[in-house]
TORVOMI-790553 format. One record per residue: residue in three letters; x, y, z of N, C-alpha, C in turn. Coordinates in steps of 0.001 Angstrom, whole numbers, plus 500000, padded with zeros to 6 digits. Example, Ala and Ser with C-alpha at 12.3 -4.5 7.8 and 13.67 -1.06 7.14 Angstrom:
ALA513190494310507800512300495500507800513200496700507800SER512850497750507080513670498940507140512900500030507870
end
This chain:
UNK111165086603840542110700085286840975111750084236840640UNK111519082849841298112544081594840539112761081172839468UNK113287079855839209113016079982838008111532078483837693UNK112092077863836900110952077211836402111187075853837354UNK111783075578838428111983074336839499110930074531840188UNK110205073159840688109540073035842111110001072288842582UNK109315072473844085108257073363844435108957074437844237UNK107379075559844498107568077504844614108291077823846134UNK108782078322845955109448079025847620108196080192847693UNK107719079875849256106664080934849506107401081671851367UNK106696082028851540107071082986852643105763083235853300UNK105767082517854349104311083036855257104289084383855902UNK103080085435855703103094086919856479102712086535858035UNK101983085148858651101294085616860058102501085658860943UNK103879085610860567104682085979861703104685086943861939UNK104368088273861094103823089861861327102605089904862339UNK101943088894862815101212089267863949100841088210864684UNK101726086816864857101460086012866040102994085727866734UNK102656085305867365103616084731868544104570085531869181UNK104066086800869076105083088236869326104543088488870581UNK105663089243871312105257089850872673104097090902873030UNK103390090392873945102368091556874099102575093341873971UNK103834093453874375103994094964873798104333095210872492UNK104370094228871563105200094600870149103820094567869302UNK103667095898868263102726095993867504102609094924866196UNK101451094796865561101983094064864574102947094261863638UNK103095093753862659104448094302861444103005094129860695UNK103150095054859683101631095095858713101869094277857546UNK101229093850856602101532092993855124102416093591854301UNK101906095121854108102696095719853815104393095677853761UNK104655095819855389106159095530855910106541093854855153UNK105925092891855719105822091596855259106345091371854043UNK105354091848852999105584091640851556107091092428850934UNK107115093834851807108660094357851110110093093621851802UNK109501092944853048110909092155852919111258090904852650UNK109518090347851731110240088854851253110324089946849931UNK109857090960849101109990091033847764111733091497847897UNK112399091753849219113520092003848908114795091313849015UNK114203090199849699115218088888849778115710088193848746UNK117189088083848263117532087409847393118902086782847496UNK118957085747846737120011084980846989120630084360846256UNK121757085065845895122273083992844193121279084216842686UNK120675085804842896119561085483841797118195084977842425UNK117831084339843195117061083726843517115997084148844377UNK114686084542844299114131085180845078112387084468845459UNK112110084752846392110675084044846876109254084178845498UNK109377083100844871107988083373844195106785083256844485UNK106428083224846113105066083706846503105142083486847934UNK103869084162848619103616084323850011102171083747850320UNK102118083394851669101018082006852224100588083173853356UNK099358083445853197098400084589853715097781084128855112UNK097216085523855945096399085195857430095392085772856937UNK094264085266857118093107085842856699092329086410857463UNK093395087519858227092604088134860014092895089475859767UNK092280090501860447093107091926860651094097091605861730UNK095133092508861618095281093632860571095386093299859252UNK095913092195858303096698091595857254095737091954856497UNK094633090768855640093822090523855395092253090229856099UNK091351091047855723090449091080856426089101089981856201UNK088879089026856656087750088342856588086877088465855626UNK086326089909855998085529090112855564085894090988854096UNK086281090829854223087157092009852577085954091388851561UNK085670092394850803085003093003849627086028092477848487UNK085135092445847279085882092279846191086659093549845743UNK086380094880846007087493095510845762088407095862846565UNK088430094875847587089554095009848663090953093729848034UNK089725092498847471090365091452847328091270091717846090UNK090462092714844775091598093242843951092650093943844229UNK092284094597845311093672095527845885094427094353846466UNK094650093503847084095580092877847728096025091770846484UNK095419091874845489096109090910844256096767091742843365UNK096475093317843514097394093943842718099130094135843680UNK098519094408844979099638094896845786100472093082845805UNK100051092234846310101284090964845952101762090898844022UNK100517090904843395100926090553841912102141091347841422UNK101865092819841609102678093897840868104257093754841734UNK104526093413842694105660092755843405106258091448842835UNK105733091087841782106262089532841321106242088350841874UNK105172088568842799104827087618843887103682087042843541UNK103337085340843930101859084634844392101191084642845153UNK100408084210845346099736084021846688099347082470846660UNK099851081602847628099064080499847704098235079782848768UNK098675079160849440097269078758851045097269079928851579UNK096754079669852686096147080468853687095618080302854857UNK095923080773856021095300080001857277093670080979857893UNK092706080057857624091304080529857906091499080843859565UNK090890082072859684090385082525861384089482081614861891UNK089853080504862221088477079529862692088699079800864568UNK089826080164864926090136080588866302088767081757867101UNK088359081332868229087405082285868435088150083873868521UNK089085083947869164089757085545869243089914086107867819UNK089837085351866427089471085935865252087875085835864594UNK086747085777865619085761085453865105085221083994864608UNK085959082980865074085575081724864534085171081096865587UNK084945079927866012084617079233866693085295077615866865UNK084916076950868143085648075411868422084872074485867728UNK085888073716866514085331072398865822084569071387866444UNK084860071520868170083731070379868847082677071442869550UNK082235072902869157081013073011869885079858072734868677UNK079178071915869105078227071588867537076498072991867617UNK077485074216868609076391075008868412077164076289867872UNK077063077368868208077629079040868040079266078739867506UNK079807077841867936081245077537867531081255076956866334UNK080531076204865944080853075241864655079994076647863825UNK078757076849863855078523078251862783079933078830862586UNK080157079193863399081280080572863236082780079742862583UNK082668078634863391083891077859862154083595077876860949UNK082196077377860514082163076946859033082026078488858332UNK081541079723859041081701080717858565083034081129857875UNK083725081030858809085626081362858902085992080838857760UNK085345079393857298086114078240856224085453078896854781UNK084150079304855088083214079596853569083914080826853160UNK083809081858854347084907083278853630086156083092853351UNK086855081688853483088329081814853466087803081359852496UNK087129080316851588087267079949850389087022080460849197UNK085532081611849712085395082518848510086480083702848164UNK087195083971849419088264084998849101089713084414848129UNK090124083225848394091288082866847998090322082126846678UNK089282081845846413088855081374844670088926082478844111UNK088336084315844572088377084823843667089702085427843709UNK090557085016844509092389085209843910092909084215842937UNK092370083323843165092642082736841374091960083276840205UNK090884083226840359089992083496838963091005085144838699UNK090959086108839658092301086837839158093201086597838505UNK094194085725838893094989085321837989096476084903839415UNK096117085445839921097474085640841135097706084751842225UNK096326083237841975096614082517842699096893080890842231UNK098003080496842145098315079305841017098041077464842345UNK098314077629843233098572076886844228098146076926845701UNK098031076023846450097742076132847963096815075687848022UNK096202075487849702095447075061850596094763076106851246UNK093963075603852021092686076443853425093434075827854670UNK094135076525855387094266075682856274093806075988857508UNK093069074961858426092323074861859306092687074324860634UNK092270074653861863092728073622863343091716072927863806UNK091869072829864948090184072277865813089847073668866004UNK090623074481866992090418075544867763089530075358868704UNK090362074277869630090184073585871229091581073378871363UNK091512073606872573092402072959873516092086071547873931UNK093661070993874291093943069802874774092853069317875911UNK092992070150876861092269069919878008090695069533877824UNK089880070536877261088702070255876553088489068927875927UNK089225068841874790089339067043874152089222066283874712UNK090438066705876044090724065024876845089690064600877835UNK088992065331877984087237065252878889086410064095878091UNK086502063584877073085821062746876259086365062337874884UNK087588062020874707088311061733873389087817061339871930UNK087039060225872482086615059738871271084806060046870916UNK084091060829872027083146061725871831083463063172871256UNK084492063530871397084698064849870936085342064914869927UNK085930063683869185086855063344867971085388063189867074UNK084620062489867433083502062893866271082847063655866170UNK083074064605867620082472065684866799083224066881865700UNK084051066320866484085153067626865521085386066802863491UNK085430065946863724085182065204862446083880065816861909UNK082632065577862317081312066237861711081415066967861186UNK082073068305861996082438069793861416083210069715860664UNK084538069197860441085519069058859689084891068771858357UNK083672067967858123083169066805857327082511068166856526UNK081839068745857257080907069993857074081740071171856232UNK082887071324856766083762072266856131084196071805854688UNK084754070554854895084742069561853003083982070214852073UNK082679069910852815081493070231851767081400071663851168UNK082159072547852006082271073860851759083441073657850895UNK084381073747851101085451073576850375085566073103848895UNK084478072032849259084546071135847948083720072238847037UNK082747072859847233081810073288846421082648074430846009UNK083854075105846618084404076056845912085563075667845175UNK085797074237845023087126073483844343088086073535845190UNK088360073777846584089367074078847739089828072972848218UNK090494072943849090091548071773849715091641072433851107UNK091310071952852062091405071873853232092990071054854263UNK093777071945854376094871070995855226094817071343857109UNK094766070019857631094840070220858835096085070131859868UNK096688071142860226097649071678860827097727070710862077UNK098570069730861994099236069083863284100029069662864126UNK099599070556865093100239071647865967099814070986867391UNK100920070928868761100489069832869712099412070569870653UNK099033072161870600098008072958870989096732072604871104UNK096469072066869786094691071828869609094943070180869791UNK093632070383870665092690069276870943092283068626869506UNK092748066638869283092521066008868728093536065957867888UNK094503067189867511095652067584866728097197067038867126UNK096929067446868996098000067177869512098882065663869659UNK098881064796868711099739063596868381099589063536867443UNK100622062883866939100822061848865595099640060908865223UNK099564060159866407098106058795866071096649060107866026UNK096635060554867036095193061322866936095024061962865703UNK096066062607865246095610063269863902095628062296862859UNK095964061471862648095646060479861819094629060043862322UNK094060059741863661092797059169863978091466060548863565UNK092179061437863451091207062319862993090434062332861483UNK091983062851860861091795062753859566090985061151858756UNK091181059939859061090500059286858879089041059230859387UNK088495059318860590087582059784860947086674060799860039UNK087266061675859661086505063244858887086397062363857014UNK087321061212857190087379060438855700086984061211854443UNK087469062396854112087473063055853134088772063110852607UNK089686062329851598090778061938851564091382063315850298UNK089904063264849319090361064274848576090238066014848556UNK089694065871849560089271067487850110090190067934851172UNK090599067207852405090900067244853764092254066321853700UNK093158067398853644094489066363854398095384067135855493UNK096869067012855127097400067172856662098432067879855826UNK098552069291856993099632070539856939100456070001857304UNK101856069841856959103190069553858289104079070733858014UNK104366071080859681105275071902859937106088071134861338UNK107575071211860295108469070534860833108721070987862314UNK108389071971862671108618072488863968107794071823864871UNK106280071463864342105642070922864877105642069674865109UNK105748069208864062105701067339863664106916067023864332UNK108146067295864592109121067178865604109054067072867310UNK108052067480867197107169067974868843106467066771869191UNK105602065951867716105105065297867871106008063931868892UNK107025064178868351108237062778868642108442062859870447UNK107908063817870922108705064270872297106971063681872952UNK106151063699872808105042063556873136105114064806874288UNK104846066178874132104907066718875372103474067094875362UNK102097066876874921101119067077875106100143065586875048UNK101068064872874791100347063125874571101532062412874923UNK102217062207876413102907061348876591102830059878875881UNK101624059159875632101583057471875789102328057936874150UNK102212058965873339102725058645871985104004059481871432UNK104384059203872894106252059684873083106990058532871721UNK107832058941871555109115058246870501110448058473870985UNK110537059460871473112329060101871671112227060855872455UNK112909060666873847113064061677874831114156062902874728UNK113681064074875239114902065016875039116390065001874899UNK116563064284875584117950063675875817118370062877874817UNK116977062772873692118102061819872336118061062584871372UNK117421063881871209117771064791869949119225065113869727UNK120383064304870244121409064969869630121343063727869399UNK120682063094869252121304061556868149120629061249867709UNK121287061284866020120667061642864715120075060354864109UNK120575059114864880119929057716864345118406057823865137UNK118469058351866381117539057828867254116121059286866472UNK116805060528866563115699060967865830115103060682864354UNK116163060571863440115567060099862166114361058925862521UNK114814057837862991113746056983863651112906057268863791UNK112607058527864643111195058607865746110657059551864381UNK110984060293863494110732061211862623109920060294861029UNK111027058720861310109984058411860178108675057802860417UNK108576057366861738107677056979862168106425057815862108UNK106683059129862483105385059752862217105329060477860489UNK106691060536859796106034060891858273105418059945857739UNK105644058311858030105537057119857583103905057376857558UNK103274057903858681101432057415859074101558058957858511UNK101477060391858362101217061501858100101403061740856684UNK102240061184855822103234061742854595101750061449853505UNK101386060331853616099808060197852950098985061022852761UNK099239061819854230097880063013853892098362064367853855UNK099703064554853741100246066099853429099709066599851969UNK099543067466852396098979068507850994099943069645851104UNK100337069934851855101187071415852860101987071444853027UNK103382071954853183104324071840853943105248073031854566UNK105777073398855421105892074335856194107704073990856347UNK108288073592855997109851074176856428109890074892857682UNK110821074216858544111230075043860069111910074283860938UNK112933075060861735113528074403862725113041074515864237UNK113440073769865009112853073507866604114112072944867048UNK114304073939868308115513072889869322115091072408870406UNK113981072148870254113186070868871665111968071863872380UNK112113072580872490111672073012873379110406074151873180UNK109535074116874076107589074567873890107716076224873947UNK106780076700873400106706078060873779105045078322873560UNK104509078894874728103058079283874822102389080283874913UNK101752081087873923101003082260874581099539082118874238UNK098647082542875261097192082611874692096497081109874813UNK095984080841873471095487079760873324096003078570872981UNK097520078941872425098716077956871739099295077309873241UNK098798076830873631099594075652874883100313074635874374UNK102165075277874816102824074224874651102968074050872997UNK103292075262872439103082075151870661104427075088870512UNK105550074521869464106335074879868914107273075601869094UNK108432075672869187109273077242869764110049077254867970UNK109677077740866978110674077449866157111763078815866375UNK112554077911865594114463078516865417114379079558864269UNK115454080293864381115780080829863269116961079823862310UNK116279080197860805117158078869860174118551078618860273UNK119257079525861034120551079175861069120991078631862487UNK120176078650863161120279078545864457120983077432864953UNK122047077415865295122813076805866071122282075626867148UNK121168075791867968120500075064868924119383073997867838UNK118906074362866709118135073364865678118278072063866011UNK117349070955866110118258070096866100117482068792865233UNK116983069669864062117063069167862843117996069434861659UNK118314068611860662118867068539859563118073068755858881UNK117303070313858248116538071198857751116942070125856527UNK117794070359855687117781069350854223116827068030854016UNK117927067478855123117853066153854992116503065442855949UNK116106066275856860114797065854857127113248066733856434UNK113845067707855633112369068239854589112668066909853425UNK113244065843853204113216065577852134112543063921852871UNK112424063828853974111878062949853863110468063004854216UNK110206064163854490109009064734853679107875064903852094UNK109198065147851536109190065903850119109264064602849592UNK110017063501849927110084062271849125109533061195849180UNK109051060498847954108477059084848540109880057979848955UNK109211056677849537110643055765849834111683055885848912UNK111322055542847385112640055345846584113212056310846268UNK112858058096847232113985059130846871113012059820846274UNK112371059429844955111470060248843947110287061397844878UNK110729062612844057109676063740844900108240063275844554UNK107469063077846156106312063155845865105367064023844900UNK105628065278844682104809065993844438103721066299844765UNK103489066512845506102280066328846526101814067953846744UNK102725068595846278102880070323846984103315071199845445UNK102794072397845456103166073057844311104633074247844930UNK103742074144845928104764075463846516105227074612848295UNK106202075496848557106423074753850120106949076263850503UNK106549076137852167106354077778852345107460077649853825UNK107912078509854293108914078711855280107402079359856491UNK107662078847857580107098079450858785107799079658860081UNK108093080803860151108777081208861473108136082127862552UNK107011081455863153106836082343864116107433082526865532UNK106917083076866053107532082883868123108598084223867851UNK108657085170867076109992085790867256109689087372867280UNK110873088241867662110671089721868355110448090318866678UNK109998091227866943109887092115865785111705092815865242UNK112339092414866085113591093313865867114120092149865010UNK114061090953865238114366089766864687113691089477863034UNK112637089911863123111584089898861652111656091211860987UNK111941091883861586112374093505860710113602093493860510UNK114452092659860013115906092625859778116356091644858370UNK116537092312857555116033091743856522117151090584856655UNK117640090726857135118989089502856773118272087861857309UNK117501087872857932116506086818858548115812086403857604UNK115196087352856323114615086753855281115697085763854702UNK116692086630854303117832085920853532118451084412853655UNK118383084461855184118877083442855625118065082627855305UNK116543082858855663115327081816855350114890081629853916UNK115503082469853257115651081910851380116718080975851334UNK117735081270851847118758080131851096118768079350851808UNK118210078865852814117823077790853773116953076359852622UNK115717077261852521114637077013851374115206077092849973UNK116232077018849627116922077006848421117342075550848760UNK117976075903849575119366074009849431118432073203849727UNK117062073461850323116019072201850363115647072026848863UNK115214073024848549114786072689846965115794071993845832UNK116994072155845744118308072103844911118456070433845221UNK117984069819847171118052069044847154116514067957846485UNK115916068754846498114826067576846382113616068361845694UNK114056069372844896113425069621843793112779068605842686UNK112258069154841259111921068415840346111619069180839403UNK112148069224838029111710070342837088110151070251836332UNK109306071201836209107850071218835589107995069930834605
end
């Protein structure tokens, strides 16, 4: 593991089974876990991994002696476990935050098993940090039929899930991804999250791949900032970038490290989601450092602290690409020079 600096470097497993081509099988946890436990860099190696709480990985429904087996198999690896993204998606058994019938059950279901599973990974011992993290699980299209009727309802549920959360000591972060309905902008998810007004239960995931997306408005034109044509200029994006950490940075609990070179990639239910980069990627057309830190930092520089751990997410990519361990590597020392820059010692 690292050493005693935060944040924790974590490593998310659901790139082992989303955003992959319909013919490519999953990569199992298994695979997952032996190639962040084998990534290292300078000494330096991932001290924990940010869980899917779906099959194949982790199963929903897992038993407590399933849940000890998966705290021995990360623990005995020298690894954590910290958030986790709840199946609230119907294709994992969950349901849409605005149906206030069969969908919202099956959401708040998704949220109550994600919370009793990841409490009794602490009371284990193997879970020090993290979030629940949650979507609408709607689409854009759906939302935009009634905006500010369907923003309260998805707030209700959201409100509903708190209460779950809260009663198991949990933290709820909501994933600004431009896919889901009510999610898809900068203002809406802030119009959300205030709306659901649970400030200490319920805040906001950012993943830079995403929150970058936000700036292009390609699912909410009116809350465009920067057209394609200005991501190679680094005044005009920093701009459009503080603008939305400026209204979001309040309610991060989460944070996700990742690059994006403009452009959407969609399968399924993800319309128009994110295309992230690999961290070295040449086409990026973020400054991975220097824009996680204005994240990571309040105005005068000083680390928020806001996050125990900060986790790398790379999905959208071939299995030949994620079975190569040198891709971990790269995505450790990526997540190193962020930390080195804008770390803070215990």
């Amino acid at each position: 593991m690292g050493d005693n600096t935060f944040p924790k470097l974590h490593n998310s497993m659901w790139p082992g089974l989303v955003g992959k081509g319909e013919d490519e099988p999953p990569i199992s946890l298994d695979k997952m876990l032996d190639m962040t436990q084998a990534a290292e860099v300078d000494g330096v190696k991932f001290d924990g991994v940010d869980l899917f709480l779906a099959d194949p990985h982790t199963s929903i429904d897992a038993d407590d002696d399933a849940i000890k087996t998966l705290a021995d198999n990360v623990g005995e690896r020298g690894l954590a476990i910290g958030s986790a993204v709840a199946p609230v998606w119907p294709p994992v058994g969950g349901g849409s935050a605005m149906d206030q019938g069969d969908g919202r059950t099956a959401f708040l279901a998704a949220v109550r098993k994600s919370c009793g599973i990841m409490g009794r990974l602490r009371d284990i011992g193997v879970r020090h940090s993290g979030v629940i993290r949650v979507d609408t699980a709607t689409g854009v299209g759906e939302w935009a039929e009634d905006p500010a009727g369907n923003t309260a309802v998805m707030a209700e549920t959201l409100r509903l899930a708190c209460d779950i959360a809260a009663d198991h000591g949990e933290q709820l972060a909501a994933e600004g991804e431009i896919c889901w309905g009510g999610m898809h902008s900068w203002r809406h998810m802030v119009d959300l999250l205030e709306a659901v007004d649970r400030p200490k239960v319920m805040g906001f995931q950012a993943d830079m791949a995403h929150t970058m997306l936000y700036a292009l408005g390609y699912n909410a034109p009116e809350h465009q900032l920067i057209t394609t044509e200005q991501l190679d200029d680094s005044a005009a994006l920093d701009t459009a970038l503080k603008t939305i950490i400026d209204a979001l940075q309040p309610w991060t609990i989460d944070f996700h490290i990742a690059q994006n070179d403009g452009t959407v990639h969609g399968s399924g239910s993800h319309d128009k989601t994110g295309r992230h980069c690999m961290a070295l990627d040449s086409n990026g057309k973020m400054d991975v450092v220097k824009h996680s830190g204005m994240w990571l930092n309040n105005a005068d520089g000083t680390p928020t602290k806001a996050m125990r751990h900060i986790c790398w997410d790379g999905c959208m990519f071939p299995n030949a690409v994620l079975e190569d361990q040198q891709t971990w590597n790269d995505i450790l020392a990526t997540m190193i020079k962020v930390r080195n820059a804008h770390g803070w010692k215990d």
